[in-house]
C-alpha positions, 0 to 999 in steps of 0.5 A: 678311392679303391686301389687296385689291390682293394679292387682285385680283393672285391673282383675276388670276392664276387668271382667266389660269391658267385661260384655256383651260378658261375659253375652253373651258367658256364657249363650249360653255355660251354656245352652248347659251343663243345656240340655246336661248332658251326653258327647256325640256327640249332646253335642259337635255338640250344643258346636260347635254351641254355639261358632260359635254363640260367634263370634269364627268363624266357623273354629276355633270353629270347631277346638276347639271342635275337640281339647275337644273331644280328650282331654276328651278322653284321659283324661278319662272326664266324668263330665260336668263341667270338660268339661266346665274347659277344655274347658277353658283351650284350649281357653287359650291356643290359647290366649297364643301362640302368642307374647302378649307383647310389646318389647321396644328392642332399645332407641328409639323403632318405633311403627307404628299404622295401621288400617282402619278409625274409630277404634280408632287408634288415641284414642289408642295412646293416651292412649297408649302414656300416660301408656308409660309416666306413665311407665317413658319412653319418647315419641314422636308422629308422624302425619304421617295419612297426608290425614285427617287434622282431625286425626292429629288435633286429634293426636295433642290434645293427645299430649299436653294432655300427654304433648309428642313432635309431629311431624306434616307436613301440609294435604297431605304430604308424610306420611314418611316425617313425619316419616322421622321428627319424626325418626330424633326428635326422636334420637335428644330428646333421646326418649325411643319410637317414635309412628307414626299415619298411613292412614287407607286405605285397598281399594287399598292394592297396595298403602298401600303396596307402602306406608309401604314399603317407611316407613320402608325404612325410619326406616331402614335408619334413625335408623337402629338399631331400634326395630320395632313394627307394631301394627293393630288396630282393632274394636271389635264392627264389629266382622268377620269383623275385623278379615277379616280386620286383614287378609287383614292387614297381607298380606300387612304388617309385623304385631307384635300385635293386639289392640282389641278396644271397647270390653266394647260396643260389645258382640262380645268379642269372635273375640279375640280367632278367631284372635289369632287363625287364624293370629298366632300374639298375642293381646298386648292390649285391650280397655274395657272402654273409661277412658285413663286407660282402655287400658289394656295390654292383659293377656290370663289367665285373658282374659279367665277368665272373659270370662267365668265369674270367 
């Protein structure tokens, strides 16, 4: 259990992770309420806009101010600042609707990480893998990313680094062998959770479709009572763009959760509230930092917070 000075330590972390996109997001909404004062329909077109511009996407941001509208209405709002907090609040909201937590129902849980290349997948696991061991639970990696010896290579550093088993076969095979090894020492060590690295290959949806779906036959065979986590893996750096990667990503597999990297480098941070918007699957986890700490588990209340710089 977090106490509160570990929790003020966290909130710190992400208030500062977040500082270009908080910056950024701030400033387009505090000038639109400096020339605005009166509520009325140019408040809203310049709100609307002021979104779009914070990477929130056109629809959503649509969406949202329509929300605003009828809220201060039937709220009977009639100070900008009130507009501002409700404003706050329904970003909130679509923060919190989707699952945000990562369940580790069974002994072990499988969590595959998908993701198209150099979003950090690997660097994620890691990270990942060392709050799990932190947190008590055994882990027990899986190099199922065959068709890159370097992200094996990579994933085979964090694991001595954590010091966790891993389970690697040699470039080029088939990605659930590993899975199939990694399921079976799994089960062998006892381990809480077995993490599998996959390929990032959304070009040809057919065979990243193929490939999944061999996969999780695989799961289903070898541990069939196992709680399955599927985890995508997105860039936040890219903006739309990894939010039409997410699409892409949810058409092809069952996704249970987003791990937003990079959001201390971007001041695109305004993707997340898109994402959980559009996708209707909860962000479990976010990068604000390149320290192995700062993969932090998502709060929406916080998330909000620092976006609006409280």
């Amino acid at each position: 259990m977090e106490n509160n000075t570990e929790k003020k330590g966290l909130f710190a972390r992400l208030r500062e992770g977040l500082g270009k996109t908080r910056d950024s997001f701030n400033e387009k909404i505090d000038n639109v309420f400096q020339v605005f004062s009166k509520i009325d329909d140019d408040l809203y077109d310049e709100l609307e806009e002021a979104l779009i511009m914070a990477d929130i996407g056109g629809q959503t941001s649509c969406e949202i101010v329509e929300e605003l509208r009828e809220n201060v209405k039937k709220k009977h709002i009639n100070d900008a600042a009130q507009v501002k907090e409700e404003l706050k609040n329904i970003i909130c909201e679509i923060l919190s609707k989707n699952d945000t937590e990562l369940h580790l129902k069974t002994k072990p849980t499988v969590i595959l990480v998908i993701g198209v290349n150099g979003v950090g997948k690997t660097t994620t696991i890691g990270k990942l893998t060392s709050k799990l061991k932190k947190e008590g639970k055994k882990v027990v990696l899986g190099a199922a990313d065959t068709f890159r010896a370097a992200a094996a290579d990579q994933l085979e550093i964090w694991a001595d680094r954590n010091d966790v088993p891993i389970v690697r076969l040699t470039e080029g095979a088939d990605p659930a062998a590993v899975v199939f090894d990694a399921c079976a020492s799994a089960k062998s060590k006892g381990a809480d959770v077995c993490i599998c690295d996959t390929a990032g290959r959304l070009h040809n949806k057919k065979n990243l479709m193929d490939e999944l779906g061999k996969i999780y036959r695989v799961i289903e065979r070898e541990l069939p009572e196992a709680h399955k986590e599927i985890l995508l893996v997105l860039d936040a750096t890219t903006g739309q763009n990894a939010v039409n990667q997410a699409e892409e990503f949810n058409k092809v597999a069952e996704i249970s959760g987003i791990i937003l990297t990079k959001l201390d480098g971007t001041a695109k941070g305004g993707i997340v509230v898109n994402i959980c918007k559009k996708l209707g699957v909860g962000v479990k986890f976010i990068g604000v930092g390149e320290g192995i700490d700062d993969l932090q588990e998502f709060d929406p209340m916080n998330f909000a917070s620092a976006l609006f710089g409280e």
